[in-house]
C-alpha positions as CSV (number, residue, x, y, z in Angstrom):
1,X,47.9,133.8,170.3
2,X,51.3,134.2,172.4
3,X,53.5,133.7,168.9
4,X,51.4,135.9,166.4
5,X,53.3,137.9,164.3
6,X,52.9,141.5,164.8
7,X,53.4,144.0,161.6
8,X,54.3,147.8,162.1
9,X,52.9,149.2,159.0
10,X,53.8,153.0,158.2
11,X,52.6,153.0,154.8
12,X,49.5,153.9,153.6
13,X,47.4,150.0,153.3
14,X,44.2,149.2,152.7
15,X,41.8,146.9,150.4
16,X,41.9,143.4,150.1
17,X,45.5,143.3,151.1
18,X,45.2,144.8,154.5
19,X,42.4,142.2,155.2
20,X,44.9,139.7,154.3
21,X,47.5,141.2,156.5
22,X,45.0,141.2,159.3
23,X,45.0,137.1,158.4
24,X,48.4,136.4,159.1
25,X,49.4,139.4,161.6
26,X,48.2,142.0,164.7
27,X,48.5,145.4,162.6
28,X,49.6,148.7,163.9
29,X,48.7,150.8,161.1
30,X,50.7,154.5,161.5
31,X,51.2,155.9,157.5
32,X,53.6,158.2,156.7
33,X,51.1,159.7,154.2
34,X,48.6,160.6,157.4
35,X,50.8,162.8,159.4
36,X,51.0,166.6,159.2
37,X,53.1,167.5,160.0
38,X,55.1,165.2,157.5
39,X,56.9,162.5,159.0
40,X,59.5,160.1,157.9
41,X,61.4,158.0,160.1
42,X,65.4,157.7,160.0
43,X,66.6,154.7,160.7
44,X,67.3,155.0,164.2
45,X,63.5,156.3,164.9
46,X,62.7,153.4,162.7
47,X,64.2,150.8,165.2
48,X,63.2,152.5,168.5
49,X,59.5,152.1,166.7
50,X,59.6,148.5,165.9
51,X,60.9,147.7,169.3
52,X,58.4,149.6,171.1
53,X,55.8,148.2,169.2
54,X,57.4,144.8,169.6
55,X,56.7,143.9,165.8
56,X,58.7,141.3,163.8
57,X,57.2,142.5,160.4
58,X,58.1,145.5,158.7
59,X,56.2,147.7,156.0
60,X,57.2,150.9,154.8
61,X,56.9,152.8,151.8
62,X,59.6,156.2,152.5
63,X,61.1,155.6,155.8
64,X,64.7,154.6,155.6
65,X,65.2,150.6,156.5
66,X,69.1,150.8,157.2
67,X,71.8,149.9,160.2
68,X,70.0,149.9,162.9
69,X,66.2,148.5,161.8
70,X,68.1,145.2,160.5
71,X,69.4,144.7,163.9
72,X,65.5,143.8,165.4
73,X,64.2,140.6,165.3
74,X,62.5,140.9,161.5
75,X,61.2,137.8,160.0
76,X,59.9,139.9,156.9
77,X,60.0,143.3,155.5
78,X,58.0,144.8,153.1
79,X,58.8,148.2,150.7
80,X,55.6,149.8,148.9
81,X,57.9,150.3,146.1
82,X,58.8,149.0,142.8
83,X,62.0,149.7,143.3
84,X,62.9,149.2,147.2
85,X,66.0,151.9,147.7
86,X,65.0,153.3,150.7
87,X,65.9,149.6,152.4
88,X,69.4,148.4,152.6
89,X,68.6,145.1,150.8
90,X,72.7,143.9,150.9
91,X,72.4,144.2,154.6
92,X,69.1,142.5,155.1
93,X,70.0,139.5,152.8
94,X,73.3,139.4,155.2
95,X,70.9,138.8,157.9
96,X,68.8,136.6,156.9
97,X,65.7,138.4,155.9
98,X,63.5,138.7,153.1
99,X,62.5,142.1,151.9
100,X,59.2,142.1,149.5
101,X,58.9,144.6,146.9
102,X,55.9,145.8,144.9
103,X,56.6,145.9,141.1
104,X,53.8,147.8,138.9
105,X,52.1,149.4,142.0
106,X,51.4,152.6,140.2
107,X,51.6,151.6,136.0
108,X,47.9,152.5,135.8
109,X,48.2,155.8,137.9
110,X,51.6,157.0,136.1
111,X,49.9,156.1,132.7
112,X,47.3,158.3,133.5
113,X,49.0,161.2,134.3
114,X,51.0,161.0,131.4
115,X,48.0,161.1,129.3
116,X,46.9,163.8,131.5
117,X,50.3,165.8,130.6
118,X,49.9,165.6,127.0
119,X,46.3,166.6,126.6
120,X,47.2,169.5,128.5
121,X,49.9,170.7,126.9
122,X,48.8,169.8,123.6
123,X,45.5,171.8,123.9
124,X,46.5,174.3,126.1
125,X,44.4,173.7,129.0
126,X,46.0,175.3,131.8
127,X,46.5,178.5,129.9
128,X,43.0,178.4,128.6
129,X,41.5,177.9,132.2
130,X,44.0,180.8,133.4
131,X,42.4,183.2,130.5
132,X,38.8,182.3,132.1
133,X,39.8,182.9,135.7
134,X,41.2,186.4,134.8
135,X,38.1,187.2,132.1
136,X,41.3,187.2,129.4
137,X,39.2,185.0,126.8
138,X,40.1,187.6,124.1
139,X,43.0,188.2,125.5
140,X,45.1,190.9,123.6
141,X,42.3,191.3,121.1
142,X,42.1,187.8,120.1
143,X,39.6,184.9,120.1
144,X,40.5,181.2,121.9
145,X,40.6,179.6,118.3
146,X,43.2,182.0,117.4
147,X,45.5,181.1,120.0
148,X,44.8,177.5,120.5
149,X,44.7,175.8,117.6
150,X,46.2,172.2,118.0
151,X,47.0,168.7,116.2
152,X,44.3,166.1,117.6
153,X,46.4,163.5,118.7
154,X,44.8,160.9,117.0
155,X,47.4,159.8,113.6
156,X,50.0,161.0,115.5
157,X,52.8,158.7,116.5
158,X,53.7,158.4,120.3
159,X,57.3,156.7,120.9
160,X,57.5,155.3,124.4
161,X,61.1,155.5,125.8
162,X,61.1,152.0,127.8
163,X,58.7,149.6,127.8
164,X,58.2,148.2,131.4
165,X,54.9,148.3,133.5
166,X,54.2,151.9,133.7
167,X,55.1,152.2,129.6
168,X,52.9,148.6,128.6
169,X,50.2,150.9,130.7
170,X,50.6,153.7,128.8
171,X,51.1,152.1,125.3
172,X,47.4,151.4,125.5
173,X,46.3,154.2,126.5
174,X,47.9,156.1,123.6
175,X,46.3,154.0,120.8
176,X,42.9,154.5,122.8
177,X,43.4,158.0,121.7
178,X,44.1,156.5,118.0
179,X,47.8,157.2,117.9
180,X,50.3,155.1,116.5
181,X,52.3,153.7,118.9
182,X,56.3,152.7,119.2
183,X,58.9,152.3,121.5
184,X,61.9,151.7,122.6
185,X,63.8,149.6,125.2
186,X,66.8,147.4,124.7
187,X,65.2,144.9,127.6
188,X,62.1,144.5,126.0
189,X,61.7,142.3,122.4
190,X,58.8,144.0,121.7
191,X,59.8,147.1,121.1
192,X,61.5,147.5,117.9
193,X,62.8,151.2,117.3
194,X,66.1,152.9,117.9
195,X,66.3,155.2,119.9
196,X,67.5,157.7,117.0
197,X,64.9,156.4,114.8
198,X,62.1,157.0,117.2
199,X,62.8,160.2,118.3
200,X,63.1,160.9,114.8
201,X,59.6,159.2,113.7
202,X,57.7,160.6,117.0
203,X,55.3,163.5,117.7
204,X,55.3,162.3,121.3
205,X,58.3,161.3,123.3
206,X,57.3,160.1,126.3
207,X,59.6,158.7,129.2
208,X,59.1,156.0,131.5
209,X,62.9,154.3,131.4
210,X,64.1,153.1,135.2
211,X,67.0,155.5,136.2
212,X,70.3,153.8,135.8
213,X,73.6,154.9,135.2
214,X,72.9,153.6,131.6
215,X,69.9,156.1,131.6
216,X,70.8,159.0,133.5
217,X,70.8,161.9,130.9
218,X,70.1,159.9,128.1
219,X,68.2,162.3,126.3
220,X,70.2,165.5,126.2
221,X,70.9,168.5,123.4
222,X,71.7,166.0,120.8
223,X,68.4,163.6,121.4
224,X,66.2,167.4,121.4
225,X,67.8,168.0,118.3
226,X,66.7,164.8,116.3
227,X,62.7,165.3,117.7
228,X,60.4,166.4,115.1
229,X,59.4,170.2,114.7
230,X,57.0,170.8,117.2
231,X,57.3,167.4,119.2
232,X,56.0,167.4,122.5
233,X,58.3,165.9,125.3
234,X,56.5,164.6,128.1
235,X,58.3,162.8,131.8
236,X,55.9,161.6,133.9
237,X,58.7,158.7,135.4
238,X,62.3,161.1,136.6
239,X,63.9,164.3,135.9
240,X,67.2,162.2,135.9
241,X,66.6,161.2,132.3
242,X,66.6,164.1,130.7
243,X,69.1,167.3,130.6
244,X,67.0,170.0,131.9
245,X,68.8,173.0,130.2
246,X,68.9,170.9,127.0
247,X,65.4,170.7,127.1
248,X,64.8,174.5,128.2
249,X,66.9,175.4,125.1
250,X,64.7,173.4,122.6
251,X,62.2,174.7,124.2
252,X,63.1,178.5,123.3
253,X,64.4,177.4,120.2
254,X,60.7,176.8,118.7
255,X,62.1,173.2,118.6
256,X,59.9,171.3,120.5
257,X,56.7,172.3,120.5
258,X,55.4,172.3,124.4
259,X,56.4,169.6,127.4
260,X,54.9,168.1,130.3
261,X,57.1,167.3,133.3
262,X,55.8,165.4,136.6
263,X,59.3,165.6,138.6
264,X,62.4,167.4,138.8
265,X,66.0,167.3,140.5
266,X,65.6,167.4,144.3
267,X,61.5,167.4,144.2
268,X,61.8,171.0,143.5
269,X,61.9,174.0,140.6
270,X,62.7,177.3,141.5
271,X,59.9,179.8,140.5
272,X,62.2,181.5,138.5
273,X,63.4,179.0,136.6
274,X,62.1,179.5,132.9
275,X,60.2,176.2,132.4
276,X,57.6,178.4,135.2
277,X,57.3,181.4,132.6
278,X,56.6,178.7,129.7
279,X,52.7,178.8,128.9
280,X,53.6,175.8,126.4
281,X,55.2,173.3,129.2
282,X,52.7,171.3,132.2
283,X,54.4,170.9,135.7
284,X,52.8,169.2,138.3
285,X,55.1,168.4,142.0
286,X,55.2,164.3,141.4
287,X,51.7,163.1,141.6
288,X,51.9,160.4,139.1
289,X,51.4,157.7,141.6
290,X,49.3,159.6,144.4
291,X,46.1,157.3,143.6
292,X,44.2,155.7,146.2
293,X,44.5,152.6,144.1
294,X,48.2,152.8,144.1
295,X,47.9,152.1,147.7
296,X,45.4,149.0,146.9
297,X,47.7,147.2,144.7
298,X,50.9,148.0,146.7
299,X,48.9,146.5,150.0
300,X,47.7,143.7,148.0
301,X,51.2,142.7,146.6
302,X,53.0,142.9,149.8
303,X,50.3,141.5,151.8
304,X,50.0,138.7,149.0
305,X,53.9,138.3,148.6
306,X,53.8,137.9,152.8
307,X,51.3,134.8,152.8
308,X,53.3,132.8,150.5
309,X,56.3,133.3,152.5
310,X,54.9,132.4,155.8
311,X,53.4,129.6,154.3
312,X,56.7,128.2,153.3
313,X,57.1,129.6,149.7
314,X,59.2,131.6,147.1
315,X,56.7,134.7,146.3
316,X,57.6,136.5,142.8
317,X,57.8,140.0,144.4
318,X,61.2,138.2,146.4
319,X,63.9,140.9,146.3
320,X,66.5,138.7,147.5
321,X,65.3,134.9,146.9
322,X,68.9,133.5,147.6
323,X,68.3,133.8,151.0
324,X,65.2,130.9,151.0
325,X,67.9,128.6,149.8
């Protein structure tokens, strides 16, 4: 057992991929997502942890895999991530090692909350429970179906802005509710709008576009502007996408009738910041993906991606395949 692999594991893993990853490697299992208080190794820490722990494989999901990690004797690393930015994949490639990603981890979570968002806003649920908790349920001399009264959602159109995992997730979820569903995403054939002629045609615009500089801000004062009367705008994917003051101005207008927001700029929103005072908008601190299935799939891709590698293949989660040639 002298030339076992040995993986240092701070993500959260479990399921039928950590079983696998017991297969093929000791474990030291130390997530991030387990510590209080928080931790999240720098690089440096990173490197003085691997080489205590004398591990040659690497899985993270939010410590940073830069300079110094890619200096210790890796034969694999693994990011929990569909996108793997917190690892410096340029330099790993330089040196020789593969870095494993896991696309789609979280579609079914992120789809979730998005339906979550907009049957909240839509029917006023967090207002309505606030009226309950402070005995307000005829609040200023008025009865609950006085003050929310909604559209069902069902014969309502939903346009999906990008059609990738989380958004094919999502799609289906939206007809389940009986809504008419469209999208678009210049990547994807099957979705067929404009983005001008969905916003225009949509009671729901709901995001779920990759950040890019081809997609930071794309929707902004004009895109408000051609929604619908009373169109609800709903992010569950990044604050990045859309103008936040452009928004908060459609918002006041009367424009848009309510939103439903699952991140912001920096991870943060002041209390004071007027999307707070808005009883028509949803905010919740970027929970999309904070599913203990999440964690299954991401374990299960990484740990699946892993086995094919050792055992002399090209897995499909490869970020950096060129280096297998």
């Amino acid at each position: 057992m002298a030339d076992r692999h040995k993986a240092l594991v701070t993500a959260p893993f479990r399921g039928e991929g950590l079983e696998t990853l017991r297969g093929l490697a000791e474990v030291v299992l130390d997530p991030w997502i387990d510590q209080e208080p928080l931790r999240m190794y720098k690089s440096e820490q990173l490197a003085e942890r691997i080489a205590a722990e004398g591990a040659d494989i690497l899985i993270v999901e939010s410590d940073s895999v830069k300079g110094p990690v890619l200096d210790q004797p890796l034969i694999a690393i693994g990011s929990c991530r569909g996108d793997p930015n917190n690892v410096d994949v340029e330099a790993a490639t330089a040196r020789g090692i593969p870095v494993l990603r896991a696309p789609g981890r979280n579609a079914d979570a992120v789809a979730e909350m998005t339906i979550a968002l907009l049957l909240a806003v839509n029917r006023g649920i967090v207002q309505g429970d606030k009226d309950v908790r402070e005995n307000e349920t005829y609040r200023n001399g008025t009865i609950p179906y006085q003050r929310y009264r909604a559209w069902q959602l069902a014969g309502r159109t939903a346009g999906i802005v990008g059609l990738g995992a989380v958004g094919r997730a999502t799609k289906w979820r939206f007809e389940g509710l009986g809504m008419k569903v469209i999208a678009y995403d210049p990547y994807n054939s099957e979705a067929t709008h404009s983005l001008d002629d969905l916003l225009a045609e949509a009671d729901v615009v709901s995001m779920h576009a990759m950040v890019t500089p081809e997609t930071t801000g794309m929707i902004g004062a004009e895109q408000f502007a051609k929604m619908k009367d009373g169109a609800v705008f709903v992010n569950s994917a990044r604050a990045m996408l859309h103008d936040t003051d452009a928004l908060v101005a459609a918002l006041q207008s009367g424009h848009l009738g309510g939103a439903g927001l699952d991140h912001f700029i920096g991870e943060h929103l002041p209390p004071d910041h007027p999307l707070c005072a808005m009883t028509n908008v949803v905010l919740t601190p970027h929970i999309g993906g904070a599913t203990y299935d999440t964690e299954a799939n991401h374990s299960k891709l990484i740990a699946d991606g892993l086995a094919t590698l050792l055992g002399g293949g090209k897995p499909d989660n490869l970020v950096n395949p060129e280096i297998l040639a």
